[in-house]
C-alpha positions in Angstrom: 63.1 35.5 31.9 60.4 34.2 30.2 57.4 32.0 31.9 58.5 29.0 29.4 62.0 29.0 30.8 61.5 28.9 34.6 60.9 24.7 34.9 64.5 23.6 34.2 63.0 19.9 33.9 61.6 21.2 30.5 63.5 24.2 29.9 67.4 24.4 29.5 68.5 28.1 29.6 67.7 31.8 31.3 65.7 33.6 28.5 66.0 36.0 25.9 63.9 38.6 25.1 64.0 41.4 27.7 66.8 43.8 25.5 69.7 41.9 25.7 69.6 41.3 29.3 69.9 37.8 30.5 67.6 37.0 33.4 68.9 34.7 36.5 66.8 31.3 36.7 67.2 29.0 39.5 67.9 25.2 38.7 68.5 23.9 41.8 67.8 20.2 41.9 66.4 20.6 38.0 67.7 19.0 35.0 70.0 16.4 34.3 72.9 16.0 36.8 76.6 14.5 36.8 76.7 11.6 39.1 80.6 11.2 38.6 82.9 12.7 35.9 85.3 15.6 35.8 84.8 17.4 39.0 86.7 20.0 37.7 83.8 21.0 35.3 80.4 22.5 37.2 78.6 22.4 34.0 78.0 21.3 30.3 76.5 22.9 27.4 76.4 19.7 24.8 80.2 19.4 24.4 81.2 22.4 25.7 82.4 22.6 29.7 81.8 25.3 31.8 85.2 24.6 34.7 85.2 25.5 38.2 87.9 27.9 37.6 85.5 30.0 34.5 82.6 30.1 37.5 85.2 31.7 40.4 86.6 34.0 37.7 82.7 34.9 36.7 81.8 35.4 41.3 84.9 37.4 41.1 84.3 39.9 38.3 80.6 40.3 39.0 81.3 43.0 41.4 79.4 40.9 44.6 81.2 41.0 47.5 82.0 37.9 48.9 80.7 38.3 52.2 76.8 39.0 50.0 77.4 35.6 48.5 77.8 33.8 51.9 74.6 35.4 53.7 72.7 34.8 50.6 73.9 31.0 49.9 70.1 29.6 51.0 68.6 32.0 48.7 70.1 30.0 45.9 72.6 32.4 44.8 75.4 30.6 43.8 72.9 28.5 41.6 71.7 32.1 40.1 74.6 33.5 39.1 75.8 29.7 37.8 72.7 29.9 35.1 73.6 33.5 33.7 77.2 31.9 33.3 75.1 29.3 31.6 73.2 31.6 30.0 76.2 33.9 28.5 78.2 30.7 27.2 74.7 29.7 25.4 74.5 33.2 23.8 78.2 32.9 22.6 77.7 29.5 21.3 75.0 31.4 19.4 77.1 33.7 18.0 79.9 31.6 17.0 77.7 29.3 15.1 76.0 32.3 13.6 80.1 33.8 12.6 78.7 37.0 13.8 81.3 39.5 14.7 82.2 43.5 15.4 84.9 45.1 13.9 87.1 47.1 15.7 85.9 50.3 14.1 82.3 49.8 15.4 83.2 49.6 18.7 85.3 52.2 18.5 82.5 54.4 17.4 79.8 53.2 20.0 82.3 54.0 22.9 82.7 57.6 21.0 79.2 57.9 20.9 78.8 57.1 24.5 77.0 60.7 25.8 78.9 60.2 28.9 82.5 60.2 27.3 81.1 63.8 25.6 82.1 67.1 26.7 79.1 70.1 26.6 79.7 70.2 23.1 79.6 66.6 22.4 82.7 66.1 21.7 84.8 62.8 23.1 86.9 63.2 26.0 89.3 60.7 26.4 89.6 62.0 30.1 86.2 61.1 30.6 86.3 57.7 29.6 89.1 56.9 31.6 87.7 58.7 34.4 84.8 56.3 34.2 87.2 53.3 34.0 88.7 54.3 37.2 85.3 54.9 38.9 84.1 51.3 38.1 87.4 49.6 38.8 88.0 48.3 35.3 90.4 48.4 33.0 90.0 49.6 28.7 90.5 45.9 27.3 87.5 44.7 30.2 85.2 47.3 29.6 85.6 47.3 25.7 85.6 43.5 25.9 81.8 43.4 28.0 80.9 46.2 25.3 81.9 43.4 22.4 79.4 40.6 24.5 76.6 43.0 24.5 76.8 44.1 20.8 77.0 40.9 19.8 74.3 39.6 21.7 72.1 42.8 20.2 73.1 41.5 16.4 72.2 38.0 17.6 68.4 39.1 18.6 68.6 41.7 15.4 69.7 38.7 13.4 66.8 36.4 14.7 64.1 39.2 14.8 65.4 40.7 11.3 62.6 42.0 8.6 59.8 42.2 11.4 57.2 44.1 9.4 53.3 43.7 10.3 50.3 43.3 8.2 47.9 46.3 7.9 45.5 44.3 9.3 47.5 44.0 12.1 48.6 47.1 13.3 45.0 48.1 12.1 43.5 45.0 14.3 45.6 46.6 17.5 45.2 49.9 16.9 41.3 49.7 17.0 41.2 47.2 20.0 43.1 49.7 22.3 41.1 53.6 21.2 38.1 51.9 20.6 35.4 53.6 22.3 33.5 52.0 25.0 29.6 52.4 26.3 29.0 51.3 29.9 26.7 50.7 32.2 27.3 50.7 36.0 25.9 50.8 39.5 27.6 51.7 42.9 27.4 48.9 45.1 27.8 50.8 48.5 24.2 51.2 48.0 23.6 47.5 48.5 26.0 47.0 51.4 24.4 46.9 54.9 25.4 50.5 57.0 28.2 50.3 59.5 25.6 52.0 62.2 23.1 49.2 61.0 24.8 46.6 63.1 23.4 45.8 66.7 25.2 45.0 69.7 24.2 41.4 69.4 25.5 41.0 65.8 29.1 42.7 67.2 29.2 40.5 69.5 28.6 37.3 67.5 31.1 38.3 65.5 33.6 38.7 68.4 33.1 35.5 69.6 33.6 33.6 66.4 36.8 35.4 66.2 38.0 36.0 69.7 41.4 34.3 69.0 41.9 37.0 65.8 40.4 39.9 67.9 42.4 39.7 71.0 43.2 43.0 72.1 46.7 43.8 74.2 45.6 45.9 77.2 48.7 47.3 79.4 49.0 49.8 81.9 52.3 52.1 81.7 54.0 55.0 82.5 56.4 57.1 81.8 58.3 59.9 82.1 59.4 62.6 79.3 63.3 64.0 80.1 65.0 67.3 78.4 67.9 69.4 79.6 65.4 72.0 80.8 63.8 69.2 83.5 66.7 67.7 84.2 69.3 70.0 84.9 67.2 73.6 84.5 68.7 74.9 80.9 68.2 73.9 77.1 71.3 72.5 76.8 72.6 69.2 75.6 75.6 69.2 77.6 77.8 66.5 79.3 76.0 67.0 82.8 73.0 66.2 81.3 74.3 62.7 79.5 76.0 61.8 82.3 72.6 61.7 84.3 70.6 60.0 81.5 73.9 57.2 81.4 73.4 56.6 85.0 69.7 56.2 84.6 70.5 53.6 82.3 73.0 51.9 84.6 70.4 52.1 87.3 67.9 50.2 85.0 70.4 47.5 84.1 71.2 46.9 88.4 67.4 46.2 88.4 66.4 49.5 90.3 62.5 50.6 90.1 61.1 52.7 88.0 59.1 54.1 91.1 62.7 54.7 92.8 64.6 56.4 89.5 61.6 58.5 89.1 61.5 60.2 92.5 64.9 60.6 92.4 64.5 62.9 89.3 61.4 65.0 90.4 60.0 64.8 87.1 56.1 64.2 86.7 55.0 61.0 85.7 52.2 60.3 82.8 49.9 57.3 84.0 47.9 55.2 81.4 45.8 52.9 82.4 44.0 50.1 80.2 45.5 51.6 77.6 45.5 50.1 74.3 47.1 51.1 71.3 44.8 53.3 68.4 44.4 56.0 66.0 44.4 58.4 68.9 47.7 57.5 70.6 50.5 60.0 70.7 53.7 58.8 69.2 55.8 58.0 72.5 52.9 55.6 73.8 52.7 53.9 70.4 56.2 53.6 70.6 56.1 52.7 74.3 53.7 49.8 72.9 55.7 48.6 70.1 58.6 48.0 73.0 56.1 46.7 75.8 57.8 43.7 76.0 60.6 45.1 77.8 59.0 45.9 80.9 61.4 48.8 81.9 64.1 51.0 79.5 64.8 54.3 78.3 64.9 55.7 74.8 65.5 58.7 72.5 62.7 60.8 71.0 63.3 63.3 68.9 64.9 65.8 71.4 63.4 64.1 74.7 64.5 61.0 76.4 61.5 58.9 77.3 62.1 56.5 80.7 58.7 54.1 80.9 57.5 50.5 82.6 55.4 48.2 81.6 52.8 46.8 84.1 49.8 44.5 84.0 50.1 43.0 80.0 47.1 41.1 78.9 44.9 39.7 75.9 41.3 40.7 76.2 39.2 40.0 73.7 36.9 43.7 72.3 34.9 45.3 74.7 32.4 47.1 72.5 31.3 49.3 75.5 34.1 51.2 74.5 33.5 53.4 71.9 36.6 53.4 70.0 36.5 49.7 70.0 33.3 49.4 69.0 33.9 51.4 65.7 36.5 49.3 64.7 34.4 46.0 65.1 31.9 47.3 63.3 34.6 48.2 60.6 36.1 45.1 60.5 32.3 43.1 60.5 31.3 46.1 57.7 34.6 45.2 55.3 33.5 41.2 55.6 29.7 41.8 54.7 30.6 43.5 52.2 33.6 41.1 50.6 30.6 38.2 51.0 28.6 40.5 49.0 30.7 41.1 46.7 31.9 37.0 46.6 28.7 35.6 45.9 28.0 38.3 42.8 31.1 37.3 41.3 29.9 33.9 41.9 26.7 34.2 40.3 28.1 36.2 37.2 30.6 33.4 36.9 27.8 31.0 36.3 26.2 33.1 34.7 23.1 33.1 36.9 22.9 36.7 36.7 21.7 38.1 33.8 20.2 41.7 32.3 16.9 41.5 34.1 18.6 40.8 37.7 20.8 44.0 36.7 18.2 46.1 36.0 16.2 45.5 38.8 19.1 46.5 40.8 19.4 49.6 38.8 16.2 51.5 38.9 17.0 54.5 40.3 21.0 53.6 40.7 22.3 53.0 37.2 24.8 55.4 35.9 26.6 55.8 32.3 29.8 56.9 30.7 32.1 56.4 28.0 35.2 55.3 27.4 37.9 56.9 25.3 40.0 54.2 25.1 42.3 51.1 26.8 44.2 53.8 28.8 40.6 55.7 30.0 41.4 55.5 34.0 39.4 59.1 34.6 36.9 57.6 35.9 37.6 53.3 37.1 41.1 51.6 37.9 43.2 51.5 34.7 43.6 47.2 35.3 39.5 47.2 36.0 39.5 48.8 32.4 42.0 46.9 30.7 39.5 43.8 31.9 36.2 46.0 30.8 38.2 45.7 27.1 38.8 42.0 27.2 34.7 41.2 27.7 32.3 40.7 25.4 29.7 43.2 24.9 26.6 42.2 27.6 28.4 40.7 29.9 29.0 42.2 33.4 32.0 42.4 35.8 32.8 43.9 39.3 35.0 47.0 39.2 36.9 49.0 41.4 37.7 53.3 40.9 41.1 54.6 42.4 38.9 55.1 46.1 38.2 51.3 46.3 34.9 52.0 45.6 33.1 48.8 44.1 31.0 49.0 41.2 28.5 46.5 39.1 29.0 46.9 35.4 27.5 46.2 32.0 29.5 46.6 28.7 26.8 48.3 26.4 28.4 48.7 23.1 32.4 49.2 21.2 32.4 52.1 19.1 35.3 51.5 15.9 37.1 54.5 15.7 38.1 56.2 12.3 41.7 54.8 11.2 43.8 57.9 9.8 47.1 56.3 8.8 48.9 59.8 8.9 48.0 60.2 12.5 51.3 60.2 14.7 49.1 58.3 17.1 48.8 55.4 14.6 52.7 55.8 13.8 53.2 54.3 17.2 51.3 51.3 16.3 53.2 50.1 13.5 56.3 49.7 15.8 54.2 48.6 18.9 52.9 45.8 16.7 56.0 44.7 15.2 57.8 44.6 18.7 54.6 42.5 19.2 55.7 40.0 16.3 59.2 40.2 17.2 58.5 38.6 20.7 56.6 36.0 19.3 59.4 35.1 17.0 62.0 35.2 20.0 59.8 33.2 21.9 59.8 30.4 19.3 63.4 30.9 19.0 63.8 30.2 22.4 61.6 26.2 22.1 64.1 26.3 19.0 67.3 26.4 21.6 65.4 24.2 24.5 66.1 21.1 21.4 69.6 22.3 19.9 71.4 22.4 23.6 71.4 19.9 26.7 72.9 21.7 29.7 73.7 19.2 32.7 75.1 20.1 36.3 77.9 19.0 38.4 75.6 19.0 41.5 78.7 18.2 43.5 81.2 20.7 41.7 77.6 22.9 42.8 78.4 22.0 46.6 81.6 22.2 46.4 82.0 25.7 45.5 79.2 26.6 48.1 81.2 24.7 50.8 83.9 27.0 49.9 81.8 30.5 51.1 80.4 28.7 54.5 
């Protein structure tokens, strides 16, 4: 649906323009509502009702099951699927008061058309298109009646959108803004940001106590012991013997038996961790013994091994940076907000446009790099949305990019280079549609403000309930 459509205090109806698609909107506790009246009707259109009875029928032929509409009730449902009721009746008023109408014929030759009713020779088979009834549980007069709606609803929006045809100027205008050439200057920033290996102890630590309560680390030690047919029972074989032992294991943990006592009784080494904390460098049974560490004792599958483990000694320390590992990932973590306050106050300073050429070339001199490029859609090189917004500037100004890596870059727009227009190009061809698709959203889009005055939609808020009581 369109942006203008969303606030049902302003707007009245789900919208338009995407195909003939009507989009969901929710209205729940928007627009005007019935404070008595026929509680038979759930909604009005100007004169025309929308009953209780219409809106079950509509649940019941959407194809949701029941028992989605029921867990999904605090999501608004019921109130999404009431507005593309609402939106459907608005579309047929639409066509009524337009007299627009398909004849039997056409319909006829759009389901003969259908690719999927067509044998390898694309010819009809009836077979098929009763085949495809049956598959989607409806019957010939349903399907060809939901075919009608949509053709209809096409001819409406053909109707409304009919005799779009550009400018040259136009299509010329677009054309050039999109394959128009760009010059551009640009520095990498990772040359301004301080080193990871350029932080000291005492800054690490700073930093770790100004955000002890974000940088708490979970410390446990564990173990745990890895079980197969071969260890258990002495042969690679998944047999009842061997579940039989891993059920009673499981009994024994739920009668609150050791882990120290199961363990001897199996005579199966035991892996010991201790301070262990999960990282990059954990295998994948101790991450997932840490993702379960909460349950202190328990046994569970992985991949062809049975994995018993418990839990002991479970606590929050905050980074010890005597630790290696730990003290790489601090100095990650301080690196990455460095160098987003970097990158903050630039933007800031551009923004107020208290940077200017000379600042940027004094941060150049030995740094700046060029290119060129080809066009709107020229991501060789940056982020295809970093050069959409390099096209949207003015030429001089400057901008923080970002390439496909994440890597951060300063940049200038030097000059636009026009392109030559060759109006037989197929390239150009495009345009001419592209553009008048343009025009014909624009025109739907005023269509639609045309609508918001022509219909006033109000809301049985208690009809509303009343059918949501009815799934709870």
């Amino acid at each position: 649906m369109i942006n203008s459509l969303r606030n049902f205090a302003k707007t009245k109806f789900a919208g338009l323009l995407v195909f003939i698609m009507i989009i969901p909107f929710v209205f729940w506790g928007m627009g005007g509502m019935f404070s008595t009246g026929n509680t038979n009707t759930v909604a009005k259109i100007n004169k025309t009702n929308i009953s209780t009875e219409e809106f079950i029928d509509y649940l019941n032929g959407s194809g949701i099951p029941e028992k989605t509409i029921r867990e999904n009730l605090d999501q608004n449902i019921i109130e999404e699927l009431l507005s593309n009721l609402i939106s459907t009746t608005l579309l047929a008023l639409e066509i009524k008061d337009y007299d627009l109408t398909i004849s039997e014929n056409t319909l006829l030759k759009q389901i003969k058309e259908n690719k999927n009713f067509k044998d390898e020779k694309g010819n009809f088979q009836r077979i098929k298109y009763e085949k495809f009834l049956l598959e989607n549980n409806q019957s010939a007069p349903q399907f060809e009646m939901r075919l009608k709606e949509r053709e209809l609803q096409k001819s409406l929006f053909d109707y409304i959108g009919a005799g779009t045809s550009s400018p040259q100027f136009l299509i010329n205008k677009l054309f050039e803004e999109e394959n128009k050439k760009l010059q551009l200057e640009f520095i990498n920033l990772d040359k301004f940001y301080k080193k990871k290996d350029a932080f000291s102890d005492t800054e690490l630590n700073n930093f770790i106590e100004k955000n002890k309560d974000q940088l708490k680390v979970e410390y446990m030690d564990l173990n745990y012991i890895v079980i197969n047919p071969k260890n258990l029972i002495g042969i690679n074989e998944f047999n009842q013997s061997f579940f039989d032992k891993i059920d009673q294991i499981e009994i024994d943990i739920a009668n609150g038996i050791q882990f120290s006592t199961i363990s001897s009784n199996l005579d199966i080494p035991t892996i010991t961790k201790k301070n262990f904390k999960i990282s990059t460098n954990a295998n994948e049974i101790e991450k997932k013994i840490f993702e379960l560490r909460n349950i202190e004792l328990d046994i569970f599958e992985n991949n062809d091994d049975y994995i018993l483990y418990e839990v002991q000694n479970l606590e929050e320390r905050k980074p010890d940076i005597t630790d290696i590992q730990t003290k790489n990932e601090v100095k990650e973590l301080i690196f990455q907000k460095n160098k987003y306050e970097y990158n903050r106050k630039l933007i800031e300073k551009i923004s107020k446009k208290e940077f200017n050429n000379q600042d940027f070339l004094k941060m150049a001199e030995k740094n700046l790099e060029t290119t060129k490029l080809n066009s709107i859609k020229d991501n060789k090189k940056f982020e295809i949305n970093a050069v959409e917004i390099l096209y949207s500037l003015p030429v001089n100004s400057f901008t923080l990019i970002n390439d496909e890596q994440e890597n951060i870059y300063l940049a200038k727009v030097k000059k636009f280079e026009n392109i030559l227009i060759d109006e037989n190009n197929e390239k150009y061809k495009e345009y001419i549609n592209k553009q008048n698709s343009n025009i014909k959203n624009n025109m739907l889009k005023s269509y639609d403000f045309y609508l918001n005055d022509k219909y006033e939609i109000d809301l049985n808020k208690k009809t509303i309930e009343r059918v949501k009581n009815y799934f709870q």
